[in-house]
N, C-alpha and C positions, 0 to 999 in steps of 0.2 A: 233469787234467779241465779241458775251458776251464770259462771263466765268461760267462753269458748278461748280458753289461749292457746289452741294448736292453731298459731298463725302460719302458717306454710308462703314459703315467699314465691311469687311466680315462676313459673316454668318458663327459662330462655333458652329457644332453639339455639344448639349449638352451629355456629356456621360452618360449611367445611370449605374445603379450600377451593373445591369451583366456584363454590358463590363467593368467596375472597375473592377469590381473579375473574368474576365478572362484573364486580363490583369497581374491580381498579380500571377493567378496560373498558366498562358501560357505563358507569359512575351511577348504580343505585338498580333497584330491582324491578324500574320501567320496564315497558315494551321495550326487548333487544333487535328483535329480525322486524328490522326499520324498512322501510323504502329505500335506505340505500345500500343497505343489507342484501334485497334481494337482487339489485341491479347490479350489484358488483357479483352476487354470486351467480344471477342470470348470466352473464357477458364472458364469468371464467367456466361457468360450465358449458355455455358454447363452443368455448373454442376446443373443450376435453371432448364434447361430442363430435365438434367435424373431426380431431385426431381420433375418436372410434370411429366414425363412419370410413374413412382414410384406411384404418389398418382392415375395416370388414370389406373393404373393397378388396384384399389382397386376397381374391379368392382360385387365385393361378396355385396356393400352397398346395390344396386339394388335387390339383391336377397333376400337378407334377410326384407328387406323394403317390398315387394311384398308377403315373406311367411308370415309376419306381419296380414298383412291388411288382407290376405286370410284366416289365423288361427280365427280373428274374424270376416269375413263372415261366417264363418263356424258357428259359434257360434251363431248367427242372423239366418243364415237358419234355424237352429235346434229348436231356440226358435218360429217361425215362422210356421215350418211344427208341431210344438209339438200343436201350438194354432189353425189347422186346423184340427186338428185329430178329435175334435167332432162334424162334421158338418158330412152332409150326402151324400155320392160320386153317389149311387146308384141313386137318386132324377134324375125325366128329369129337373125338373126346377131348374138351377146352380144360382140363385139370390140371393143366401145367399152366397154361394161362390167368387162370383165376388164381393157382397158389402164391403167379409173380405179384398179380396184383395185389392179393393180402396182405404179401409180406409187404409192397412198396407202400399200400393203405395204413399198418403199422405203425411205421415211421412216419410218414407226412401226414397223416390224417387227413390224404385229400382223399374226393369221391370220383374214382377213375372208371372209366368207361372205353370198352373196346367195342366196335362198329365195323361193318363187314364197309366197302365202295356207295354199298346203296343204304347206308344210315342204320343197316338193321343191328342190333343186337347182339355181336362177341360176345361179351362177358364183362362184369361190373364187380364192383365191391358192395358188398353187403350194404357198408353207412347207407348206398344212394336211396332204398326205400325209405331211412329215417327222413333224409336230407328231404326226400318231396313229400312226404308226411308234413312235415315243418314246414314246404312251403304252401300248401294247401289248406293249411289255417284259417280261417276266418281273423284278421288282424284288425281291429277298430281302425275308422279311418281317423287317425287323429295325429299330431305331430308329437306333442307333448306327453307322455303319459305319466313321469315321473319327474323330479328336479333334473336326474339324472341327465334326461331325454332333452332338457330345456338345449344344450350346446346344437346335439343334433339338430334341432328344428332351427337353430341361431343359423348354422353352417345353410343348412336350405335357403335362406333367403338370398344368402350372399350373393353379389352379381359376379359378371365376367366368368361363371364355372361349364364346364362342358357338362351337358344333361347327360346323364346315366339313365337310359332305358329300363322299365319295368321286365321284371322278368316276365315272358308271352306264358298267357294264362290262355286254355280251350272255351268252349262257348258257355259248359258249366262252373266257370273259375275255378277250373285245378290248374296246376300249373302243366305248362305244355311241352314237357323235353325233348320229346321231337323236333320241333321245332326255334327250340336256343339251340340243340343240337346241330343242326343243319344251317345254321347261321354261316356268310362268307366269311366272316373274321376269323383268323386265326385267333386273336386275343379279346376277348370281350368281357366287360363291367354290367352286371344286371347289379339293379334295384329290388331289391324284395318290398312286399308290402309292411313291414314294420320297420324301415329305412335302414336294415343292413344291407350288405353289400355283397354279391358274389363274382367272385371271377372265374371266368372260363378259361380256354386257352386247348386251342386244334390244333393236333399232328399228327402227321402222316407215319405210319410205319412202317418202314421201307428192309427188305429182305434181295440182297443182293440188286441194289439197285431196281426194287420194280414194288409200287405201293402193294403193299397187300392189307392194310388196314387202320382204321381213324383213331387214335387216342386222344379220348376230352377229359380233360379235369377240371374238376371242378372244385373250387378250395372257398372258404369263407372269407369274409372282408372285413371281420371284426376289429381283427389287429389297424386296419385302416381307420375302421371307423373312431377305433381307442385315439389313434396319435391325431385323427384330426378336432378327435373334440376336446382331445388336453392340448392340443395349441389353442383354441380358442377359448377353453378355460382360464387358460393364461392370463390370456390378451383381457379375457373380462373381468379376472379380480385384480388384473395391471388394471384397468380403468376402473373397475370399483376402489381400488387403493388410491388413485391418482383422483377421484368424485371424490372424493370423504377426505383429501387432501387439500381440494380446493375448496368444499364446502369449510373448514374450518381456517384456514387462511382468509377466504371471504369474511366470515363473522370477523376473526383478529381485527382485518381490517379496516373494515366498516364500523367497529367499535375502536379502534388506532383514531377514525375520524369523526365517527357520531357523539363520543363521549367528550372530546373538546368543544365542539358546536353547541353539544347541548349544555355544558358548561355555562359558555359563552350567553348561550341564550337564558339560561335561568338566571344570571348574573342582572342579564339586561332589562327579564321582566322585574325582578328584585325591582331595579333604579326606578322602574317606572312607576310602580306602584307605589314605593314606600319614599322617593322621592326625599335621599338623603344620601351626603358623603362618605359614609363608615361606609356604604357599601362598594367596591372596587372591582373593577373589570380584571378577572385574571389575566395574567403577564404570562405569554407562552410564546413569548419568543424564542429559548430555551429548546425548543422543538425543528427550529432551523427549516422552515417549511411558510405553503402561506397560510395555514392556519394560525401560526406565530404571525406573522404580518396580520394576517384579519385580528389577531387578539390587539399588537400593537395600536392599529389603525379606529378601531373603538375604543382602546384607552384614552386616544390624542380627540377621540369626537367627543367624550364625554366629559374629556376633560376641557374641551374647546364650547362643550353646552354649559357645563357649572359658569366656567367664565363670563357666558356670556347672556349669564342668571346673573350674576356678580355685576356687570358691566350696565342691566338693567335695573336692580336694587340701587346701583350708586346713580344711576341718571337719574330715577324717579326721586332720591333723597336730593339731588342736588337743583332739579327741576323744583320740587319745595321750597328749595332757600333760596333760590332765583327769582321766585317769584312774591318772597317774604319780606324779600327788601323793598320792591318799588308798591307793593302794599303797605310797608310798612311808613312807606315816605308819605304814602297817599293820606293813611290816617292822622298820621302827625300833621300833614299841610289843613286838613279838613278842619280837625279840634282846632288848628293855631287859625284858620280863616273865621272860624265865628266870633274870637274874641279882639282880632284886631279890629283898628279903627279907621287908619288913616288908607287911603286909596290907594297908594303907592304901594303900600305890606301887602295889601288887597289884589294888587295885580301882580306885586310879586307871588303870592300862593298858588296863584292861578296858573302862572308859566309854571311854576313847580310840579301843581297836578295834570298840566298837559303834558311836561315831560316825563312824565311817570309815565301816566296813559301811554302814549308812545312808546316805551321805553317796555312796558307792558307786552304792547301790542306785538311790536317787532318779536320780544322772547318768546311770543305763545307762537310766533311763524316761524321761527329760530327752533324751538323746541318740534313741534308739529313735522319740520323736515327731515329734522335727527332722528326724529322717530321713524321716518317711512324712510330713511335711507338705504336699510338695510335688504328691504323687501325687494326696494327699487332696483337696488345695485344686481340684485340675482334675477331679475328681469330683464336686463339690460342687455343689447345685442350689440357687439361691438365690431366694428369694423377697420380698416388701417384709415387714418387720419394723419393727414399732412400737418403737421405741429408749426413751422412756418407758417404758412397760409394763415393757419387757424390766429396766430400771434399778429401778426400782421392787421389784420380784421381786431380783434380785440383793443388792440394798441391806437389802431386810430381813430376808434368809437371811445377812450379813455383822453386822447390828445383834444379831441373835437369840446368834450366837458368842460376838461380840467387846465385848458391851455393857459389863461388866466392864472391859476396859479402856482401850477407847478409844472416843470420843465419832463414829460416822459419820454426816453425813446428805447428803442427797438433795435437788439445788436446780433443780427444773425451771421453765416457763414458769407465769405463774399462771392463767392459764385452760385448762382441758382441751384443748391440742393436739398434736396426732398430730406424734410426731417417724418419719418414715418412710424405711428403708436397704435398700436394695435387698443381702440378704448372707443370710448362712445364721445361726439362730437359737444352733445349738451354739458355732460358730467366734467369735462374735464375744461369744458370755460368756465364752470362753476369753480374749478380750482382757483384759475388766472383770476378769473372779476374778485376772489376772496383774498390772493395774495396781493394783488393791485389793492384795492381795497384799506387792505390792513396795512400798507406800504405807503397811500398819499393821506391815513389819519394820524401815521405816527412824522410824517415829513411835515418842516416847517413849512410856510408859504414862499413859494419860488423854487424849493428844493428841489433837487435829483434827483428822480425813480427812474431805472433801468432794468432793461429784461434784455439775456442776452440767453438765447439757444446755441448750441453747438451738441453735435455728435463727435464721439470716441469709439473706437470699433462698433460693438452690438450694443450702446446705450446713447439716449439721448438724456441730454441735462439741458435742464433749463433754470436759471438766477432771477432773481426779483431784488436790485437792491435799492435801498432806501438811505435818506440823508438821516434819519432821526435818528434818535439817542443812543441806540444800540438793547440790547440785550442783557441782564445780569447774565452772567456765569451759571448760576444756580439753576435760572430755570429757563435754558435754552430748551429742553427736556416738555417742562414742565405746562409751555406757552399751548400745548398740542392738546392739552386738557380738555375737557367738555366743561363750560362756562371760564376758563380762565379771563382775564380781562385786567389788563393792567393799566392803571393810571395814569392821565396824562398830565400833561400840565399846560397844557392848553387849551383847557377846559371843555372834552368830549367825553370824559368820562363817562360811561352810563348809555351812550350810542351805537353801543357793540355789545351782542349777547353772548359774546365768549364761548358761540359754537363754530365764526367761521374756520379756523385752524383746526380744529377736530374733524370737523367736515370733510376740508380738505385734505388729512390725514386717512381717512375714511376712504376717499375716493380714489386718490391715488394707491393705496394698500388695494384694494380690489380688483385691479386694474398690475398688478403684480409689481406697482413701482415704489419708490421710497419716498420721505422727504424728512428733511431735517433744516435745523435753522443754526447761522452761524454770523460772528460779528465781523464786519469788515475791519482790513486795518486802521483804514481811513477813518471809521466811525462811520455808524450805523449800521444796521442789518440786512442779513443776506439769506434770503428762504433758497435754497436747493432742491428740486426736482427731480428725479432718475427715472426715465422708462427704458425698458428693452425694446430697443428699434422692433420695426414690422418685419419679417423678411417677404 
């Protein structure tokens, strides 16, 4: 069997350089003429059409073009009927009449006509049988009949124009010169039926001051109709230039903005689906615009989602080892309670497995809160809260307990003023009961806890201090942890699930304020508070 080795490598369309540059301003060979493609090129060809509709309203050009031309007919007639004046009307023989006319028919190619007082019939120039030949045509009735004819028919619609009169046609539709003849105007514009133009123009011709006869001329209106349909020629490939200018400005643009968007959005179904870090929300800030902000503004979301994918891998691993220990106490008390003997080891295992239990119990509500805090917090409607008031009430539901063995009070401004927090009234006693709290387990019995509010221009602060040990250095920071829990020595270890300061961290962050923890000098610790007063 032979072998075919004319392998031929594939045919690749060469690109050319429009599809290069639709490539860089659409980013790929998608649908281009988008929805917002055409809104944009809707809204600029609007505005090009009311600016045509604007310049076809300027239909006074026509008028004035036509009083033009007519102003110096008039002037032509006159010098015309002035250079007949001394010939002689009475004469039967009209041959000097007719040879002035030819010769001045010649030169002007007008069709001149001599008329006795009563309209009848001097003498003419030969053109005028063509000229009503020509109007006696049968002309289709239609506007358009060639590209050509397209301006004329544009010019007829125009508003604000003086109507130009049909040339008077008899009851058979010839045309009727008699009767344009006999017309009062000295100057008159007829309409022929194929939209040219004729102008007339009556004068008298006067032989030592006394009329002896009517000179009409009659000229074409071509030349009119030439210069009004190359102005509006113009004006229409000036807007066809200026349409085909904005249609392609339109696409640029709308690809200027589609092709970042869509960027943006294929980046984001990426994330979604494949649900990994290599992939990165483009940075188009670079662009100085808000589509650089929209790009920024979804880097800081997604990068605020990974984190807080991060934030829920490290709870759920720490929620494990939280809950590994007081099982792990549990099993050890169990195995050591079946082989002890004496009753006293026996009751001791027991308080051990109850404090586990307990200890258990409290982390799985501890844990359980942490978990819905987040849902809750963006649920929550917040109102302005008197921080006073609310301390006040706290403080003496804490004195009423704990009076016995620890000394608590309460250090506000001295004259009655409104400490005002824009936050929800539950969440943020959940603060105080957790800094109280964590302030009378780490204070000896009889000790000091104080809470002192004061305002400074637009922030309130509020202190929680405490007589006990203080704080390492190391992990003032570190205390704000989800499970931290540090040991005492007064044997409460294990009574705290090492979410209230998280918590609290939690709550006041959401609520736009701060907290941080710091040693007094005196010894022991000092939880701080910041909120942005209400205004």
């Amino acid at each position: 069997m032979a072998l075919d080795t004319n392998t031929k490598k594939p045919h690749r369309h060469k690109r050319s350089s429009f599809e290069h540059l639709m490539d860089v301003y659409w980013g790929g060979s998608e649908r281009r003429i988008t929805g917002l493609t055409l809104r944009i090129m809707g809204i600029n060809t609007l505005c090009i059409a009311i600016l045509m509709l604007g310049a076809l309203n300027f239909g006074q050009y026509e008028t004035n073009i036509i009083a033009s031309k007519l102003k110096a007919f008039q002037t032509q007639a006159t010098l015309i009927a002035d250079s007949l004046g001394a010939l002689d009307f009475e004469a039967v023989d009209h041959s000097a009449l007719q040879n002035n006319l030819t010769r001045i028919q010649s030169t002007t190619h007008y069709e001149i006509i001599v008329t006795r007082p009563d309209h009848s019939i001097l003498s003419q120039t030969r053109a005028t049988d063509a000229l009503l030949q020509a109007l006696s045509e049968d002309t289709p009735n239609t506007k358009i009949l060639t590209l050509k004819d397209f301006f004329g028919a544009l010019t007829g619609l125009l508003p604000n124009r003086d109507v130009i009169p049909s040339f008077p046609l008899t009851d058979q539709g010839l045309p009727d010169l008699q009767t344009a003849l006999s017309a009062s105007d000295r100057l008159q514009v007829w309409r022929q039926p194929d939209g040219q133009l004729l102008l007339a123009a009556m004068v008298p011709v006067y032989a030592q001051d006394t009329p002896k006869a009517q000179l009409y001329i009659l000229r074409s209106g071509q030349d009119i109709v030439k210069d009004i349909r190359y102005f509006w020629q113009q004006i229409f490939y000036l807007f066809l230039l200026t349409l085909l200018a904005t249609v392609v400005i339109s696409i640029y643009l709308s690809g200027l903005i589609a092709r970042p968007l869509r960027q943006l959005s294929r980046t984001a179904e990426q994330i979604r689906r494949k649900k990994t870090r290599a992939i990165e929300i483009p940075d188009l800030s670079n662009r100085h615009d808000e589509i650089g902000e929209l790009s920024l503004v979804m880097r800081d979301m997604t990068e605020s989602l990974w984190t807080r994918l991060d934030s829920i891998e490290q709870f759920a691993a720490d929620v494990a080892h939280e809950l590994k220990n007081p099982l792990t106490s549990l099993k050890s008390a169990i195995e050591t309670l079946k082989i002890v003997k004496k009753k006293s080891d026996q009751k001791q295992l027991l308080d051990i497995l109850q404090q586990d239990v307990e200890r258990m119990d409290r982390l799985i509500s501890d844990i359980s809160l942490a978990s819905r805090l987040d849902a809750e917090l963006s649920r929550e409607k917040y109102a302005p809260i008197d921080v006073a008031i609310l301390l006040k009430k706290i403080i003496h539901r804490y004195q009423t307990h704990f009076s016995d063995t620890h000394n608590i009070q309460l250090y506000l401004p001295d004259h009655d003023q409104s400490l005002l927090v824009e936050t929800s009234e539950g969440r943020i006693t959940q603060v105080f009961d957790n800094l109280l709290d964590n302030a009378l387990s780490f204070s000896p019995k009889g000790g000091h806890v104080s809470v002192t509010a004061l305002q400074k221009q637009n922030t309130i602060t509020v202190m929680v201090d405490d007589d006990g040990p203080g704080i390492p250095m190391a992990k003032l920071d570190t205390i704000f942890d989800r499970f931290y829990s540090e040991r005492r020595g007064n044997g409460q270890f294990g009574q705290h699930s090492g979410l209230g300061l998280a918590i609290c961290k939690q709550i006041v962050g959401a609520v736009g304020g701060t907290i941080h923890a710091e040693n007094k000098p005196s010894g022991g610790a000092r939880f701080i508070v910041t909120f942005m007063a209400a205004t």
